[in-house]
One Martini backbone bead per residue (centre of mass of N, CA, C, O) as a GRO file, in nm:
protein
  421
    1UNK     BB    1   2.956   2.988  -1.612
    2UNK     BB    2   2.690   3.143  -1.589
    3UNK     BB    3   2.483   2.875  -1.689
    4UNK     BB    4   2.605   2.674  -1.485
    5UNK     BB    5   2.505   2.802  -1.236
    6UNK     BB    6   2.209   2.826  -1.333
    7UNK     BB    7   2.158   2.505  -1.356
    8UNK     BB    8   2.300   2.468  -1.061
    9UNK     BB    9   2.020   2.650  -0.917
   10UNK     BB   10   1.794   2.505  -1.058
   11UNK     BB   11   1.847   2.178  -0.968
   12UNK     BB   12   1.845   2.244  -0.699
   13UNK     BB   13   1.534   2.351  -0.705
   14UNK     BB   14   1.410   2.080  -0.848
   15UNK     BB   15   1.545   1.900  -0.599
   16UNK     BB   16   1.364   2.027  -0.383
   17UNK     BB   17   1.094   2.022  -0.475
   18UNK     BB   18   1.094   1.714  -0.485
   19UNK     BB   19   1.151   1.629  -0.182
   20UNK     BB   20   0.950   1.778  -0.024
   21UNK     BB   21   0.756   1.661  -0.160
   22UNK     BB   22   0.814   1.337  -0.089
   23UNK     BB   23   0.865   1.420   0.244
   24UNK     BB   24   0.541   1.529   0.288
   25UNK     BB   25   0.420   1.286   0.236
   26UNK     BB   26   0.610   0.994   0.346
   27UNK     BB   27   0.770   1.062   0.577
   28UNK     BB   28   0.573   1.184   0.793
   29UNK     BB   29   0.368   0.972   0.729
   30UNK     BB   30   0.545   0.772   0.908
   31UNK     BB   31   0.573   0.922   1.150
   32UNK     BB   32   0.313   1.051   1.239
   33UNK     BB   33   0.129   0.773   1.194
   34UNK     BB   34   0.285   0.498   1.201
   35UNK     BB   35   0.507   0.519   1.431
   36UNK     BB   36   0.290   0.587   1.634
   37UNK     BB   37   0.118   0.350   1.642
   38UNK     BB   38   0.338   0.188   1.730
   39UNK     BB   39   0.364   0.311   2.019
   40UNK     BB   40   0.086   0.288   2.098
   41UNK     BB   41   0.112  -0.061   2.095
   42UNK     BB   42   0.432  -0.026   2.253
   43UNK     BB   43   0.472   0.155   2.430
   44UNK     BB   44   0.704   0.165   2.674
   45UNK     BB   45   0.873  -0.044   2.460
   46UNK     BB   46   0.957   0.191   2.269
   47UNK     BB   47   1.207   0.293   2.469
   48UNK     BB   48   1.374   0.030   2.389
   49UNK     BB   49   1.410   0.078   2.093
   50UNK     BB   50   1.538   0.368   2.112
   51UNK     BB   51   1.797   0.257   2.265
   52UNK     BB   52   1.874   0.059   2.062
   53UNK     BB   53   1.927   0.243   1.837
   54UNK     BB   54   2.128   0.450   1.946
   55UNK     BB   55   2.329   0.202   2.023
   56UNK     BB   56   2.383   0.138   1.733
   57UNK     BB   57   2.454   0.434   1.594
   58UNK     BB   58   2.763   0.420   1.714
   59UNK     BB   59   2.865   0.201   1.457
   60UNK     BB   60   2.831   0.329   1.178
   61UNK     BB   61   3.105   0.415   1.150
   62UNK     BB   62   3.123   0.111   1.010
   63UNK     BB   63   2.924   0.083   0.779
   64UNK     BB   64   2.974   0.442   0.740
   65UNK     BB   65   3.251   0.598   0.715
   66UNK     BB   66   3.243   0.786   0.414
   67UNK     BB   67   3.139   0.664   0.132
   68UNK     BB   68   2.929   0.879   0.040
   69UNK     BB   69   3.062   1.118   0.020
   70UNK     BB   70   3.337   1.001  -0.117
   71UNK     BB   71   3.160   0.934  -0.393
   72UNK     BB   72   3.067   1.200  -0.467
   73UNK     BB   73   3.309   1.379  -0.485
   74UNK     BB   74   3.462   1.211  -0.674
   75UNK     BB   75   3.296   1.166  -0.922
   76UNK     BB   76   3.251   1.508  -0.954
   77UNK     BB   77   3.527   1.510  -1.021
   78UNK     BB   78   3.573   1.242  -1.158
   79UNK     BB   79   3.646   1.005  -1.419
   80UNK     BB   80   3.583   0.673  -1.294
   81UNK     BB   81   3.594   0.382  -1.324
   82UNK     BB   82   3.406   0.108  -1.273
   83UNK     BB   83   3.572  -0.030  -1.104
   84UNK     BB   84   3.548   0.143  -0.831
   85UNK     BB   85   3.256   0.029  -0.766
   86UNK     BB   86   3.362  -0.252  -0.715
   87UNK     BB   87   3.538  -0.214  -0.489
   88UNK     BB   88   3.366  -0.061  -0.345
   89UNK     BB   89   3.123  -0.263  -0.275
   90UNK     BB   90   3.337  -0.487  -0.152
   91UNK     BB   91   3.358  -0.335   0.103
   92UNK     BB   92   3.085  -0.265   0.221
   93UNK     BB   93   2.997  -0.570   0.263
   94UNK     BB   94   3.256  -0.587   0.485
   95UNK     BB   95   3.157  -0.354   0.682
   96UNK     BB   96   2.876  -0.511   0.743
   97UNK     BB   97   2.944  -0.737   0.880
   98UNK     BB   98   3.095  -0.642   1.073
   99UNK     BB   99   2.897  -0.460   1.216
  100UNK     BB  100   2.705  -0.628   1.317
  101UNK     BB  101   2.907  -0.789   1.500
  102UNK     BB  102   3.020  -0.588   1.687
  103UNK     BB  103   2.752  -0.499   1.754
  104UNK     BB  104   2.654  -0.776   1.906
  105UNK     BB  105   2.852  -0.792   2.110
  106UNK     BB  106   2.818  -0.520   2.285
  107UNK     BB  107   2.558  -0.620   2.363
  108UNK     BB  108   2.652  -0.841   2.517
  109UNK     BB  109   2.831  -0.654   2.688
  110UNK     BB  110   2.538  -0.433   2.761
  111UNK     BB  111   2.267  -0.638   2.760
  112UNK     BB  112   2.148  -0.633   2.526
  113UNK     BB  113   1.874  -0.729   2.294
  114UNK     BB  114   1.978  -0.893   2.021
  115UNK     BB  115   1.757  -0.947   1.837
  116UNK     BB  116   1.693  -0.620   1.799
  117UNK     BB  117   1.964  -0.566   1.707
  118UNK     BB  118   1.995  -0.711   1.504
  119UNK     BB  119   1.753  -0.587   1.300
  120UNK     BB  120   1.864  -0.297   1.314
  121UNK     BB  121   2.148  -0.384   1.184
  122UNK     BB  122   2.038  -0.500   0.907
  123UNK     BB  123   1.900  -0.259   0.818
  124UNK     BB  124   2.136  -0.046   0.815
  125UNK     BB  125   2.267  -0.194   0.641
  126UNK     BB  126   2.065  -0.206   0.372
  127UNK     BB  127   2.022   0.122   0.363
  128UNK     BB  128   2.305   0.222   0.294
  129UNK     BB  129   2.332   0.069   0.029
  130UNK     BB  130   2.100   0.223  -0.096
  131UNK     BB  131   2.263   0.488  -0.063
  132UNK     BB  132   2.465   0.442  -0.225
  133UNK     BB  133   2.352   0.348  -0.487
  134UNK     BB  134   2.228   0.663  -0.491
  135UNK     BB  135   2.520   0.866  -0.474
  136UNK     BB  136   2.591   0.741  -0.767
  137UNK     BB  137   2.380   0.853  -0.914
  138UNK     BB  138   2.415   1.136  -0.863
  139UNK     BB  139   2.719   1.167  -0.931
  140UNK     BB  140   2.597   1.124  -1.239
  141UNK     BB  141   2.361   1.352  -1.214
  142UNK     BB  142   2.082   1.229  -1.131
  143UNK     BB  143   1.905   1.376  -0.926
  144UNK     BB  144   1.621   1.315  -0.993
  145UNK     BB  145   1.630   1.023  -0.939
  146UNK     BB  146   1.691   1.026  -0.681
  147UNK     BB  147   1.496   1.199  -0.521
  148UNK     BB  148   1.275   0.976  -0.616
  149UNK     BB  149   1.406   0.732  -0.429
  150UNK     BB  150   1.438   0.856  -0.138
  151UNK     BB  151   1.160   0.666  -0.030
  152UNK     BB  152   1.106   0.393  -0.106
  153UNK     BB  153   1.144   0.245   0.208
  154UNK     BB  154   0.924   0.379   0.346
  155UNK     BB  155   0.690   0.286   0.158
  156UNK     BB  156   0.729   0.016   0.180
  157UNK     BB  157   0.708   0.014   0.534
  158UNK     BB  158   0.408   0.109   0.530
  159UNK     BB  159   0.283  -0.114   0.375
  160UNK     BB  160   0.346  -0.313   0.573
  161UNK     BB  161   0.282  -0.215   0.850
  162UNK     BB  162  -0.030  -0.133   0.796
  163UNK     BB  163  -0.082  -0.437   0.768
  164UNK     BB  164   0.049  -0.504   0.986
  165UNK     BB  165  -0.194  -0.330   1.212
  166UNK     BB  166  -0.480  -0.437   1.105
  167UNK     BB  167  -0.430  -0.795   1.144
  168UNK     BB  168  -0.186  -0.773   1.388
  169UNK     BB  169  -0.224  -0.640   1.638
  170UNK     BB  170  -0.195  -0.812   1.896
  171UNK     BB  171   0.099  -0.915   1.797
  172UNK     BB  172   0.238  -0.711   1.775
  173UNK     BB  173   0.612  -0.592   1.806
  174UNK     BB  174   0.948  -0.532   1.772
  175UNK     BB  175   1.026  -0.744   1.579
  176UNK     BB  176   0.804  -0.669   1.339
  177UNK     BB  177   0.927  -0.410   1.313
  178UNK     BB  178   1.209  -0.439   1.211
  179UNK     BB  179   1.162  -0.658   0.998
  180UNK     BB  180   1.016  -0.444   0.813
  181UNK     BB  181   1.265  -0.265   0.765
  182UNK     BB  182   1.422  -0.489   0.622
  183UNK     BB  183   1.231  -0.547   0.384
  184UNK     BB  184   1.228  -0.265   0.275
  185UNK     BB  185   1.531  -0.237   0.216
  186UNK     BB  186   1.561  -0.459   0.038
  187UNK     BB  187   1.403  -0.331  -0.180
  188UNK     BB  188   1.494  -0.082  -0.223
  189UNK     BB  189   1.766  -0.195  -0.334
  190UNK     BB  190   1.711  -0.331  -0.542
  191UNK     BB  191   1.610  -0.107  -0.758
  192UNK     BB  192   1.918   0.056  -0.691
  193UNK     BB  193   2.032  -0.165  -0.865
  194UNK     BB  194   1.872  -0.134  -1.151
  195UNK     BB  195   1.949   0.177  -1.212
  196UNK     BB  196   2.246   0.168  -1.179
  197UNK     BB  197   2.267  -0.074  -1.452
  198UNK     BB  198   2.147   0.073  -1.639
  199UNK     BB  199   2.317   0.380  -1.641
  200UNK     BB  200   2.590   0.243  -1.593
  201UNK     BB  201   2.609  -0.061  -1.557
  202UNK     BB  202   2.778  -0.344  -1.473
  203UNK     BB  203   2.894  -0.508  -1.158
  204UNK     BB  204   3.190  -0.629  -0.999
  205UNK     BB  205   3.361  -0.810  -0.743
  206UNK     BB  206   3.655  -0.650  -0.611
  207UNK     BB  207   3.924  -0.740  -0.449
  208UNK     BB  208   4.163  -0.555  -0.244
  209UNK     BB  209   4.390  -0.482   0.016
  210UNK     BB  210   4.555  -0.217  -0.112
  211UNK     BB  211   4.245  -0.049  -0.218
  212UNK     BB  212   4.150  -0.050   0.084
  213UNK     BB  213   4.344   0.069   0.252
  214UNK     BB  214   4.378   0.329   0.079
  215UNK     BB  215   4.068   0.413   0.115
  216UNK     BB  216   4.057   0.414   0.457
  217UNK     BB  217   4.279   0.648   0.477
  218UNK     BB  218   4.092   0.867   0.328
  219UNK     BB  219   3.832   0.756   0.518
  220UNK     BB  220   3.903   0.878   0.826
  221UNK     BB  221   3.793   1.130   0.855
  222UNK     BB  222   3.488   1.056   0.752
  223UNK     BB  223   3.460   0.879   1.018
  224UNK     BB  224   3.485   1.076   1.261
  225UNK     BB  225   3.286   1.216   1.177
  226UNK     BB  226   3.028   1.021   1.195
  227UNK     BB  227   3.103   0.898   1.490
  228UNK     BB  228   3.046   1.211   1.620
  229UNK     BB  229   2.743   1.276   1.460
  230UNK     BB  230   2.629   1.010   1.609
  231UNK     BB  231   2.711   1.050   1.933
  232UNK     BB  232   2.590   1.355   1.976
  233UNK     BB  233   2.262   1.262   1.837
  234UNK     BB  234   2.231   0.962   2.047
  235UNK     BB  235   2.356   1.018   2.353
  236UNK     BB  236   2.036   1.030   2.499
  237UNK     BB  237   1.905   0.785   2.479
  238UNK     BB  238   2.178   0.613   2.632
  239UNK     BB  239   2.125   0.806   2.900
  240UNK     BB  240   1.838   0.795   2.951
  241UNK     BB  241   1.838   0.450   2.985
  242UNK     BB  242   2.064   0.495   3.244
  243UNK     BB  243   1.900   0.745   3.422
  244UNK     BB  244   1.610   0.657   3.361
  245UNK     BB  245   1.345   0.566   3.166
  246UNK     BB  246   1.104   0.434   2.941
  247UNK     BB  247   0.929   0.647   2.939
  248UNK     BB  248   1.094   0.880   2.876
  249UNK     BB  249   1.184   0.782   2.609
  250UNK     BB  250   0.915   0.831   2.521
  251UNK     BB  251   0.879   1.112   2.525
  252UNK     BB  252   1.150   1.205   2.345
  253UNK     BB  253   1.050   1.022   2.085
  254UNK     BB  254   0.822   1.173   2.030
  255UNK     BB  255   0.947   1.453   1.977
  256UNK     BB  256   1.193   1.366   1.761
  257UNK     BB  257   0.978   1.259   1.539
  258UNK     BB  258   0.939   1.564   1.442
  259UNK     BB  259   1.223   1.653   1.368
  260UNK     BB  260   1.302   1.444   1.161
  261UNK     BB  261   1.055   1.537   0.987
  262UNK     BB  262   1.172   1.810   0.934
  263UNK     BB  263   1.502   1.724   0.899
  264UNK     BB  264   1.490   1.589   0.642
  265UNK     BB  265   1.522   1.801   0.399
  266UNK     BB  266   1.793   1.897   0.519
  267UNK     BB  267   1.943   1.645   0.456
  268UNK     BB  268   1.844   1.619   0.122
  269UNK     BB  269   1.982   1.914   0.079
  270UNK     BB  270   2.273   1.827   0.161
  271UNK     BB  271   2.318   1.622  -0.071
  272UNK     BB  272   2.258   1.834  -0.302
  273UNK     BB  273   2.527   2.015  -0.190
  274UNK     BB  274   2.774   1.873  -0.231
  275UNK     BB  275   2.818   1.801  -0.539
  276UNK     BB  276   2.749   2.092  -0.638
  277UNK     BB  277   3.001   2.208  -0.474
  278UNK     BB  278   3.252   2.028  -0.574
  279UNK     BB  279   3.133   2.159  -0.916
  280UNK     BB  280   3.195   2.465  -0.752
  281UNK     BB  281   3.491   2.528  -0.623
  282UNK     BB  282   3.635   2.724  -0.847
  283UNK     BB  283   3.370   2.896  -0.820
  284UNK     BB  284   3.328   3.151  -0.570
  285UNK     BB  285   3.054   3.304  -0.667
  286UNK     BB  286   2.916   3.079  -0.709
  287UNK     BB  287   2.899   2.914  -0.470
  288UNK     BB  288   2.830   3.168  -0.255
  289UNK     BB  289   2.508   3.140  -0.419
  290UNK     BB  290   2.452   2.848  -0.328
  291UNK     BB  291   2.473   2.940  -0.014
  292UNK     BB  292   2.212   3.112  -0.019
  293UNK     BB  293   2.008   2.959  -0.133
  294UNK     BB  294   1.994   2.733   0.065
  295UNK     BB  295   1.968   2.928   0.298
  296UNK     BB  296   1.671   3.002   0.215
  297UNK     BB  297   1.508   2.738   0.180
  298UNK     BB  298   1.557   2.652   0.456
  299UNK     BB  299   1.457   2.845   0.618
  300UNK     BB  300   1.215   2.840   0.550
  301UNK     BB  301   1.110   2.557   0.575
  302UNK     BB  302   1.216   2.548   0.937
  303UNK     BB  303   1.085   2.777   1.007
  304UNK     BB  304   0.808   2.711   0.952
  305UNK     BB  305   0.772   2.427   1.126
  306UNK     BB  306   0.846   2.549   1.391
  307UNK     BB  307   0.612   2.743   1.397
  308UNK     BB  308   0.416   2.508   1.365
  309UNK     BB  309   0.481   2.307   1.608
  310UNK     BB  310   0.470   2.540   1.849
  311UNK     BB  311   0.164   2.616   1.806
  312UNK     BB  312   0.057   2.301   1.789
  313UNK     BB  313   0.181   2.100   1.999
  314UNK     BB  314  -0.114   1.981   2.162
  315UNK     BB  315  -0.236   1.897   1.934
  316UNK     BB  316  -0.061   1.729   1.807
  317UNK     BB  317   0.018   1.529   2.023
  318UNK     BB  318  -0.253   1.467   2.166
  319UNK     BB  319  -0.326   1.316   1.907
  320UNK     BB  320  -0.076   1.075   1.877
  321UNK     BB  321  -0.085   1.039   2.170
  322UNK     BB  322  -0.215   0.805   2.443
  323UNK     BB  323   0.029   0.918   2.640
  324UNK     BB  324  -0.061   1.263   2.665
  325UNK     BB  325   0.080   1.534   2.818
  326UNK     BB  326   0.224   1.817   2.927
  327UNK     BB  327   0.522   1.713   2.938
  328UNK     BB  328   0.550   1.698   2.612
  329UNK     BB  329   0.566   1.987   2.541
  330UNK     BB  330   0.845   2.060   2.673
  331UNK     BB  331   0.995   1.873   2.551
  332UNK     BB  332   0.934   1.962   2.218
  333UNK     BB  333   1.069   2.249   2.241
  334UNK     BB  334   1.306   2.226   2.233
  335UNK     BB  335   1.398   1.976   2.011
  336UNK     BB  336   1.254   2.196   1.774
  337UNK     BB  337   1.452   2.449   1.833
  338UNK     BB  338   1.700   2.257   1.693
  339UNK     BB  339   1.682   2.334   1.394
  340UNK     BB  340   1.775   2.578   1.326
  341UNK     BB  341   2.075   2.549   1.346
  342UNK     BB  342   2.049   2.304   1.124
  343UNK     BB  343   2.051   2.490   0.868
  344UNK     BB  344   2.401   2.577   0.912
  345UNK     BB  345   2.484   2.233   0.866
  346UNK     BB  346   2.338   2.195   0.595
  347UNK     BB  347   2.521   2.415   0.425
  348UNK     BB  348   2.817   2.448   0.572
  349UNK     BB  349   2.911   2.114   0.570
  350UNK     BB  350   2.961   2.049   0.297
  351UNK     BB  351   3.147   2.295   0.218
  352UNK     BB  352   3.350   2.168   0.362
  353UNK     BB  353   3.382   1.919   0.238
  354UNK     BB  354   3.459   1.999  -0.030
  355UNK     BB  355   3.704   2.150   0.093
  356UNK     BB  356   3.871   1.934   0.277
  357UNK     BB  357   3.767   2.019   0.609
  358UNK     BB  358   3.796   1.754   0.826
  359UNK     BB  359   3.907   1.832   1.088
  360UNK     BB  360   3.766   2.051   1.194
  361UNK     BB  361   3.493   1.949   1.195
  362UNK     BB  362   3.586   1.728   1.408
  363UNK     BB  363   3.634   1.931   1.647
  364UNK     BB  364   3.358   2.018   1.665
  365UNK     BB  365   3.204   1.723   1.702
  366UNK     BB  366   3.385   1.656   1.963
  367UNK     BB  367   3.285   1.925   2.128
  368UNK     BB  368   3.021   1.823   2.128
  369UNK     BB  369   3.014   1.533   2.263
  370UNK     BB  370   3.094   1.679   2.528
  371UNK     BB  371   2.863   1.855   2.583
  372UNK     BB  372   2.645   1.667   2.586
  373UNK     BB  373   2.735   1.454   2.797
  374UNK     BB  374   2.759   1.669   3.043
  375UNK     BB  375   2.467   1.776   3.013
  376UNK     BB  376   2.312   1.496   3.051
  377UNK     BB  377   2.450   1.445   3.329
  378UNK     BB  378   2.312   1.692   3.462
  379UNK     BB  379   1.998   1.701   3.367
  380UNK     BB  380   1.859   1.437   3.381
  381UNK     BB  381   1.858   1.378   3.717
  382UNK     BB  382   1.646   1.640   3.706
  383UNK     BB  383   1.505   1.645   3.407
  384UNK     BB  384   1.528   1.422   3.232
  385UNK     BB  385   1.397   1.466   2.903
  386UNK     BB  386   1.430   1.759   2.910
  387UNK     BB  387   1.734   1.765   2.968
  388UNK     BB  388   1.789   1.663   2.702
  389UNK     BB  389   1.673   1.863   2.522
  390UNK     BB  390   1.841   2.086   2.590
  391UNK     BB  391   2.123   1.959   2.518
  392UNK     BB  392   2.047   1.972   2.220
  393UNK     BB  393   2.012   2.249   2.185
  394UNK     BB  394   2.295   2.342   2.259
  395UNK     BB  395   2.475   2.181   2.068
  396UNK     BB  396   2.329   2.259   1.787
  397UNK     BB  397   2.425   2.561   1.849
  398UNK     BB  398   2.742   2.513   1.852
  399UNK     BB  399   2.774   2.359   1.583
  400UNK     BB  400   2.652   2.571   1.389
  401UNK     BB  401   2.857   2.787   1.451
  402UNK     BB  402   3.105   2.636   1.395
  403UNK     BB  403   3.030   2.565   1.112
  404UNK     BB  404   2.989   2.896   1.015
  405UNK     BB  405   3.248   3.024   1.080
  406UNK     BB  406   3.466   2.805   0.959
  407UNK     BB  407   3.347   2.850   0.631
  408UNK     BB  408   3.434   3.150   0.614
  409UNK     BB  409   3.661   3.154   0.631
  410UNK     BB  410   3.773   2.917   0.422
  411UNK     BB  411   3.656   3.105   0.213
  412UNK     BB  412   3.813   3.361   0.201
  413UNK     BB  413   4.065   3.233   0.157
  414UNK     BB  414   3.997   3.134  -0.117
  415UNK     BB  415   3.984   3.428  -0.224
  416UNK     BB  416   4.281   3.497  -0.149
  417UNK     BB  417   4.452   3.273  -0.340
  418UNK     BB  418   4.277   3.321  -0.621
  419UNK     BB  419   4.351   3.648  -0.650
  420UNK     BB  420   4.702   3.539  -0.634
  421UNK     BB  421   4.661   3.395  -0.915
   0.00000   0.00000   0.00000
């Protein structure tokens, strides 16, 4: 047991290893460096891409119900039939079309540029897949080629976008930016559809709507996490948009896009503490040794980042945005600020899914959407960009706590139980 702990504690650590060296060399410079200069060629017409990314990613939890959590949790915990995974891709392929669909009708019925949700919405749809076949690679043990291949999409990315803005600056626009999300996640999906039949062998697609139905009802918590903590996380962006300006939200877009940058870590250390969690469920020692590595090494890796963004937050917007003010730094304290609380949901949001406390969960992301929607309605109207971003961090403060509180709880319980048998 002590081996077996030993060897998942070490390859968390090769495996945040790998992740931090490919996401501070490829994901922060395609966000620093290539979407910066897109939104410098787009004005504030990137405020309306922001707006439109925002409200496509409120129906995500239709394209992406909580399939790769529960693919993960299962995999990892039991040795399932390659049918599981056929059947599994042939919902999935059903629910991303579903996807762009509702997406496009809602967009119709509110107004929004249709062309650029389509374009997003099939990015997002191919994204996923992506992250699926990705999700089953980790799930049979494979982390290190997961790791490996976590930038992938980004990669194809940098290099298109590269290529048009080098070529065809003058005629860049929002959709050769969506269409270029698109061109790279289909490579992406490609190579690990290649990966995953290496690997596993071949997949083919099995419908049946009775193992559809039955799988839809047991990833129903699952789903309302997905679609609480993307409304939570993403209704800032669409309140800019009907209380303020597109100006205001090229402002915030700003500052969220170093957020992202820094919180990329803590997102694939929480997939990578997942599985981790699932297969160390029953040894309750082990378990809570590995959340204090990870919570050790996320505090350094987003303390860091913190400290270093907000000391040097004027060189750096100054440096990267053509249109910044003294106003862009004031956004960004807040929005940086915000990633501390994340620290906590990183480490200890995956311990509850394993445990398969999912209402629970639930109801902290429930009252965070609430929380959230409350103060951007009180403080946009009076403080624009800067007041999404306070509402920003007070929620994910608050989601942090609850999600931290709850965690140790449910840790306890599993201890006084276990003692009892």
């Amino acid at each position: 047991m002590h081996f077996k702990l030993y060897q998942l504690r070490r390859e968390f650590f090769i495996n945040i290893s790998i992740v931090v060296f490919i996401n501070f060399l490829i994901k922060p410079f395609y966000l620093l460096f290539v979407e910066t200069e897109v939104q410098n060629l787009l004005g504030n017409d990137y405020g309306l891409y922001f707006e439109v990314l925002s409200f496509v990613f409120l129906f995500q939890f239709i394209n992406e119900p909580g399939l790769q959590q529960f693919n993960v949790v299962k995999l990892s915990q039991t040795n399932n039939s390659k049918s599981y995974f056929d059947h599994l891709i042939s919902l999935k392929l059903a629910l991303s079309l579903s996807f762009i669909f509702i997406v496009l009708m809602s967009g119709l019925l509110g107004g929004y540029n249709l062309k650029v949700i389509f374009w997003i919405a099939l990015g997002m749809a191919l994204s996923s897949l992506f992250i699926l076949f990705r999700s089953s690679i980790s799930a049979h043990g494979n982390y290190r080629t997961d790791s490996l291949i976590s930038a992938l999409d980004r990669i194809f990315l940098i290099i298109i976008l590269l290529f048009l803005m080098q070529y065809y600056a003058n005629e860049f626009s929002i959709y050769w930016f969506v269409i270029a999300q698109v061109c790279a996640a289909t490579l992406a999906l490609i190579i690990s559809i290649f990966i995953y039949r290496k690997q596993n062998g071949a997949f083919h697609l099995r419908w049946s709507k009775v193992w559809n139905a039955t799988l839809l009802k047991k990833l129903k918590p699952f789903t309302i996490i997905i679609f609480l903590m993307m409304a939570y996380t993403k209704i800032d962006g669409i309140m800019l948009g009907y209380l303020s300006t597109q100006r205001e939200i090229s402002v915030y877009a700003a500052g969220f896009r170093f957020f992202e940058a820094a919180n990329m870590v803590g997102v694939l250390a929480a997939g990578i503490l997942l599985p981790m969690y699932s297969r160390s469920i029953d040894d309750k020692t082990g378990l809570m040794k590995l959340v204090k590595t990870g919570t050790l090494i996320l505090t350094f890796l987003l303390g860091s980042a913190v400290v270093f963004l907000l000391l040097l937050k004027t060189k750096i917007l100054s440096f990267f945005y053509d249109q910044y003010t003294e106003y862009y730094d004031v956004v960004f304290q807040y929005i940086i600020l915000a990633l501390i609380p994340l620290i906590l949901i990183h480490v200890f949001g995956p311990l509850l899914l394993s445990m398969k406390k999912l209402k629970i969960l639930s109801v902290i992301f429930f009252i965070a959407l609430l929380t959230n929607a409350f103060l951007n309605w009180k403080l946009i109207p009076i403080y624009n960009a800067e007041g999404a971003a306070i509402a920003t961090l007070l929620t994910q403060t608050f989601a942090a706590l609850g999600t931290f509180m709850v965690a140790i709880y449910e840790y306890n319980k599993l201890e006084i139980s276990s003692s009892k048998q």
